[in-house]
MILUMLO-227513 format. One record per residue (C-alpha): residue number from 1; residue in three letters; x, y, z. Coordinates in steps of 0.25 Angstrom, whole numbers, always signed. Example, Ala and Ser with C-alpha at 12.3 -4.5 7.8 and 13.67 -1.06 7.14 Angstrom:
<kolfis>
kolfi pos: 1&code: ALA&x: +49&y: -18&z: +31
kolfi pos: 2&code: SER&x: +55&y: -4&z: +29
</kolfis>
This chain:
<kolfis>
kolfi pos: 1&code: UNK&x: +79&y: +127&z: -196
kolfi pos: 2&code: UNK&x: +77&y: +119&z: -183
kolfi pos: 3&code: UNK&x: +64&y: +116&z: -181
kolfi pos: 4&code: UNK&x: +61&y: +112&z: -164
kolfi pos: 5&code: UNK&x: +51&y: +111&z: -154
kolfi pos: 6&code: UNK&x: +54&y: +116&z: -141
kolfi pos: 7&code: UNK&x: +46&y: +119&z: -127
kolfi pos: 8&code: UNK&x: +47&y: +134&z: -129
kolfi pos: 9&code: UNK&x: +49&y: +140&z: -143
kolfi pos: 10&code: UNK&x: +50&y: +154&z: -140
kolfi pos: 11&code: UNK&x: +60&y: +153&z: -130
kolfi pos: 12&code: UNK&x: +68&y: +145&z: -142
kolfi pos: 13&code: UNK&x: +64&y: +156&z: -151
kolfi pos: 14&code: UNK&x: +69&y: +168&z: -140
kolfi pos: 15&code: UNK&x: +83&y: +160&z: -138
kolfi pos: 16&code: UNK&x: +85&y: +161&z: -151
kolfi pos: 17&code: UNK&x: +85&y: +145&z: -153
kolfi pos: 18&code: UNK&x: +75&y: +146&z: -165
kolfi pos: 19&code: UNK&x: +68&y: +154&z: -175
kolfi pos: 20&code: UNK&x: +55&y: +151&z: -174
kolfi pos: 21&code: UNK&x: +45&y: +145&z: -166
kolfi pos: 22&code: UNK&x: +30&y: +138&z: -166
kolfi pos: 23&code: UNK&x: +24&y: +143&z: -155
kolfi pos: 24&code: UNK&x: +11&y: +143&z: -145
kolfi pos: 25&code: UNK&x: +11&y: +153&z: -135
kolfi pos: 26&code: UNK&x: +1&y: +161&z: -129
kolfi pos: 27&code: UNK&x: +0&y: +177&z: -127
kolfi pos: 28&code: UNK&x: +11&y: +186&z: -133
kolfi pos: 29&code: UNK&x: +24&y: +183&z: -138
kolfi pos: 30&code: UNK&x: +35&y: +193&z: -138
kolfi pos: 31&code: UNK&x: +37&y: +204&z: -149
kolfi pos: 32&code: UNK&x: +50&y: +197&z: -153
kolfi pos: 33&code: UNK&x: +46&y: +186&z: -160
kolfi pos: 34&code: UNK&x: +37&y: +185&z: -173
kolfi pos: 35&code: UNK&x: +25&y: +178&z: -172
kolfi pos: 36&code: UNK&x: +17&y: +170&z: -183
kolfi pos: 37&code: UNK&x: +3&y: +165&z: -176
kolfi pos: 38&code: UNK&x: -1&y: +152&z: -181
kolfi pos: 39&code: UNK&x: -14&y: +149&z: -174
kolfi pos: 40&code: UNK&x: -17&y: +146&z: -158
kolfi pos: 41&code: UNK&x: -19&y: +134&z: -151
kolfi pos: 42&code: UNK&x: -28&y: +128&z: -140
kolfi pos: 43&code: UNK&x: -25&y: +123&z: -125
kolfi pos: 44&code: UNK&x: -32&y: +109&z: -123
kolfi pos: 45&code: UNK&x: -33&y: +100&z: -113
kolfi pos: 46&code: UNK&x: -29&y: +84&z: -116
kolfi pos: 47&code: UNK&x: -36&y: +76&z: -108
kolfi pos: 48&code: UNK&x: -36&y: +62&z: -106
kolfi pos: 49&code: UNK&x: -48&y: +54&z: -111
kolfi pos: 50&code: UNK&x: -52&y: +48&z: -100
kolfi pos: 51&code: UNK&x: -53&y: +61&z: -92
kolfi pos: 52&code: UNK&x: -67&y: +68&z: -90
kolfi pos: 53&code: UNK&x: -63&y: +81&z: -94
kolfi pos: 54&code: UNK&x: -58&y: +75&z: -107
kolfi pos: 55&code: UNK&x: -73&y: +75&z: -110
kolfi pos: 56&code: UNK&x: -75&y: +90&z: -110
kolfi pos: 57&code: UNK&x: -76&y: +96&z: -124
kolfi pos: 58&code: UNK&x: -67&y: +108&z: -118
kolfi pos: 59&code: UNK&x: -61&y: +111&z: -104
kolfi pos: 60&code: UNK&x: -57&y: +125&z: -97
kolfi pos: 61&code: UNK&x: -42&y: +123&z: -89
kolfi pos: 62&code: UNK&x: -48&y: +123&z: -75
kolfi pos: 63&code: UNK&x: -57&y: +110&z: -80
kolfi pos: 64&code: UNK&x: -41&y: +104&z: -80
kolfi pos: 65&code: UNK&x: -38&y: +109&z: -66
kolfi pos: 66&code: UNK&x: -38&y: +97&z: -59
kolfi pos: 67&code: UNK&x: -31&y: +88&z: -70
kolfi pos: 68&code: UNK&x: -17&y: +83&z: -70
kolfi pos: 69&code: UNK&x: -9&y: +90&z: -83
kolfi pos: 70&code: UNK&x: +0&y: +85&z: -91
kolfi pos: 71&code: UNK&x: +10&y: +96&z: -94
kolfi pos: 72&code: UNK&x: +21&y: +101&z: -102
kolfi pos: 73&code: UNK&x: +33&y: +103&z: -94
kolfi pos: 74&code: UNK&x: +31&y: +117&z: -86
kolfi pos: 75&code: UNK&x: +42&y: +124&z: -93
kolfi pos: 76&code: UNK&x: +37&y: +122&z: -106
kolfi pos: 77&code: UNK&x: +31&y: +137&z: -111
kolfi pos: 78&code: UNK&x: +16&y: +128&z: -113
kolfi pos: 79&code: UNK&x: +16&y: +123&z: -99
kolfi pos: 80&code: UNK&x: +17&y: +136&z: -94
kolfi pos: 81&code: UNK&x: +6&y: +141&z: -102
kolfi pos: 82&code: UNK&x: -4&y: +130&z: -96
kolfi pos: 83&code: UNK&x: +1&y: +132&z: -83
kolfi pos: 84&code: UNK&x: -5&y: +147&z: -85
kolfi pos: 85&code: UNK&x: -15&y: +145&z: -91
kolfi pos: 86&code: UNK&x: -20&y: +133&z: -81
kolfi pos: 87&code: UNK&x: -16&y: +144&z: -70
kolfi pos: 88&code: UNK&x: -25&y: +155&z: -77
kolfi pos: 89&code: UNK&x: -36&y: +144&z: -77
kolfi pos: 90&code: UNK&x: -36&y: +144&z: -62
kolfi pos: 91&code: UNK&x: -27&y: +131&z: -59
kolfi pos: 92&code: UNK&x: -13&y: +124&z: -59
kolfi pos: 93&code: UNK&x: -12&y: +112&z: -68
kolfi pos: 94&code: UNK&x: -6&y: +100&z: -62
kolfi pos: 95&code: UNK&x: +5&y: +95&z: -70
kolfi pos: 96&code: UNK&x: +8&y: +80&z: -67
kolfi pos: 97&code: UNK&x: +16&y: +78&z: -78
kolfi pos: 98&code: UNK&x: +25&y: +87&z: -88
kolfi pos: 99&code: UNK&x: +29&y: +85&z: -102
kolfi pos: 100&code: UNK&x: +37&y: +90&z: -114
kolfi pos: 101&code: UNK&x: +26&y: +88&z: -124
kolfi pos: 102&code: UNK&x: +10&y: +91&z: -127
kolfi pos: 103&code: UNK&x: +11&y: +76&z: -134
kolfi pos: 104&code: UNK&x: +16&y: +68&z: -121
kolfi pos: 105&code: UNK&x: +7&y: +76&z: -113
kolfi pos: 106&code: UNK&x: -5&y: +70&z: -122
kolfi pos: 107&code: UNK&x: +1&y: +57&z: -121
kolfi pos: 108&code: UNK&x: -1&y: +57&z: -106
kolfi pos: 109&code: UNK&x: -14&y: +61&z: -106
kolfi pos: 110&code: UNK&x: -18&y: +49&z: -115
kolfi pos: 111&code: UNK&x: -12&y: +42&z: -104
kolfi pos: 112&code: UNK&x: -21&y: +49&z: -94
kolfi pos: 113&code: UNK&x: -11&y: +57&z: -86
kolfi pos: 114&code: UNK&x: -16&y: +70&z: -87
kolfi pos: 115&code: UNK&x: -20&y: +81&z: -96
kolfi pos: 116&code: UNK&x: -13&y: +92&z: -103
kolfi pos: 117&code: UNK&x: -15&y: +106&z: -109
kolfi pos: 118&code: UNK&x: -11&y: +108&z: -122
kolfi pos: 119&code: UNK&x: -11&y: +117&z: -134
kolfi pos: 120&code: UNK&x: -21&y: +111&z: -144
kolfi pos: 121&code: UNK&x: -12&y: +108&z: -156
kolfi pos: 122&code: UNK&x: +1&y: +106&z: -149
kolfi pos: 123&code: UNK&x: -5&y: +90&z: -149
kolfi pos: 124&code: UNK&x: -10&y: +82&z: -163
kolfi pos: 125&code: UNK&x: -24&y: +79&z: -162
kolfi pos: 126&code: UNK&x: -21&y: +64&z: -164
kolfi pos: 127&code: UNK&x: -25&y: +63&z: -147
kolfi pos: 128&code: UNK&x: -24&y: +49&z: -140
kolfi pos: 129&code: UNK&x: -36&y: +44&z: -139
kolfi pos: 130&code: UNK&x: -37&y: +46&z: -124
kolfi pos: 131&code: UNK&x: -32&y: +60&z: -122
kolfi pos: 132&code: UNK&x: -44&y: +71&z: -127
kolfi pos: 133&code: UNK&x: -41&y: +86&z: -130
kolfi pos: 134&code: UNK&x: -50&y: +96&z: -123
kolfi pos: 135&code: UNK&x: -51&y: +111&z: -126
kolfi pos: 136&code: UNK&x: -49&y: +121&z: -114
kolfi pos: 137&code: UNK&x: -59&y: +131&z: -114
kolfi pos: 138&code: UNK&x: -57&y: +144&z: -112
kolfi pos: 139&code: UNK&x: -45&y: +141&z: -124
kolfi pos: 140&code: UNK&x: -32&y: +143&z: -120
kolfi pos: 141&code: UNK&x: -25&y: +147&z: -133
kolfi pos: 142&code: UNK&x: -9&y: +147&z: -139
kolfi pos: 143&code: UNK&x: -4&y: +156&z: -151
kolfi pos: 144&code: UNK&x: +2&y: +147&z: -162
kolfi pos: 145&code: UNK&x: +16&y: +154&z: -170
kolfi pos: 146&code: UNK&x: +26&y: +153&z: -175
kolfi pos: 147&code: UNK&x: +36&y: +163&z: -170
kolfi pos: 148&code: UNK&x: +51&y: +168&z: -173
kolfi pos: 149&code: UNK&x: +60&y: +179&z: -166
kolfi pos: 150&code: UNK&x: +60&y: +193&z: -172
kolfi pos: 151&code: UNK&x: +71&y: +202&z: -175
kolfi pos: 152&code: UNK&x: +80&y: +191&z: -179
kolfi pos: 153&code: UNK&x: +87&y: +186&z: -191
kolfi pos: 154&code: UNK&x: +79&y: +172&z: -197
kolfi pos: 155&code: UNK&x: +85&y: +166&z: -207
kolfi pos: 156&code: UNK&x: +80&y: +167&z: -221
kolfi pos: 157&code: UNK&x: +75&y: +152&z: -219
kolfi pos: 158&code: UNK&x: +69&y: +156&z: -206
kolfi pos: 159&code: UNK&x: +62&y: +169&z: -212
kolfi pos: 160&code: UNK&x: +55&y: +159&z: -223
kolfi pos: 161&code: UNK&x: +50&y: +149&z: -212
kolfi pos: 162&code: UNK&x: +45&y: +161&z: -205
kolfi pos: 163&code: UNK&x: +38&y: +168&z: -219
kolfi pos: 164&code: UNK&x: +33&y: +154&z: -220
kolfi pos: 165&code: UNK&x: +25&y: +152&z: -209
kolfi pos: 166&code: UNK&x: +20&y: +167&z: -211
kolfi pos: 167&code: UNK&x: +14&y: +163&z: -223
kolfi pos: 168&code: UNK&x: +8&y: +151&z: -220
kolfi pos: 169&code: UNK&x: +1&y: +156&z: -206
kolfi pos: 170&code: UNK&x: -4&y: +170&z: -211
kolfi pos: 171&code: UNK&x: -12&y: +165&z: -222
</kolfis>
């Protein structure tokens, strides 16, 4: 088995270039693929510490409107997602930088660069010191799976990682 990240897993998974996928994603999937839920996750803003609204103990997305974001790059399914829902929240965000990963992205704001939009457990909770993470209200929520393609062949090692996992998350 190979085991990789990639910027988008379900496009990996509809090309055929893997068997199965640990996913976040909001809404509906399609019917072709089997889905095993795992939990949800949270959108919060990190914020630089020295920055007022790093003080709130939560903050809705047009309380950001005016700050300068740290973004993942714009093609990355993710980015896409908090474009839409900044733009459902009444505003564009300004992007002064994009990256490749959440962890760089939290890096700069320690360095005081900007803030970012992330989901809540795609970052360790071992934070620099001068970044703080702030809930939006109301919350902005992601689906955590695990996900494979139906109606194909998986291999007999495949189908025990698969039987796996069942057992493990639906206890």
């Amino acid at each position: 088995m190979n085991i990789v990240e990639d910027v988008d897993p379900m496009a990996q998974l509809q090309q055929g270039e893997s068997e199965l996928a640990f996913i976040s994603y909001a809404g509906k999937l399609p019917d072709d693929f089997e889905v095993l839920s795992v939990g949800t996750d949270d959108l919060v803003a990190y914020i630089p510490a020295r920055n007022p609204l790093s003080k709130q103990k939560e903050l809705t997305l047009t309380d950001l409107k005016a700050e300068k974001f740290l973004t993942l790059n714009h093609q990355n399914p993710f980015a896409v997602f908090v474009q839409q829902v900044c733009a459902a929240a009444g505003f564009e965000l300004y992007s002064v930088f994009e990256g490749e990963k959440g962890r760089t992205l939290v890096n700069m704001v320690a360095l005081g660069m900007g803030i970012t939009l992330l989901m809540e457990q795609s970052i360790s909770e071992n934070l620099d010191s001068k970044v703080v993470k702030v809930p939006i209200v109301p919350k902005v929520t992601q689906n955590l799976a695990f996900v494979r393609r139906k109606n194909v062949e998986h291999t007999a090692e495949q189908e025990e990682l698969w039987q796996a996992l069942k057992e493990s998350f639906e206890k």
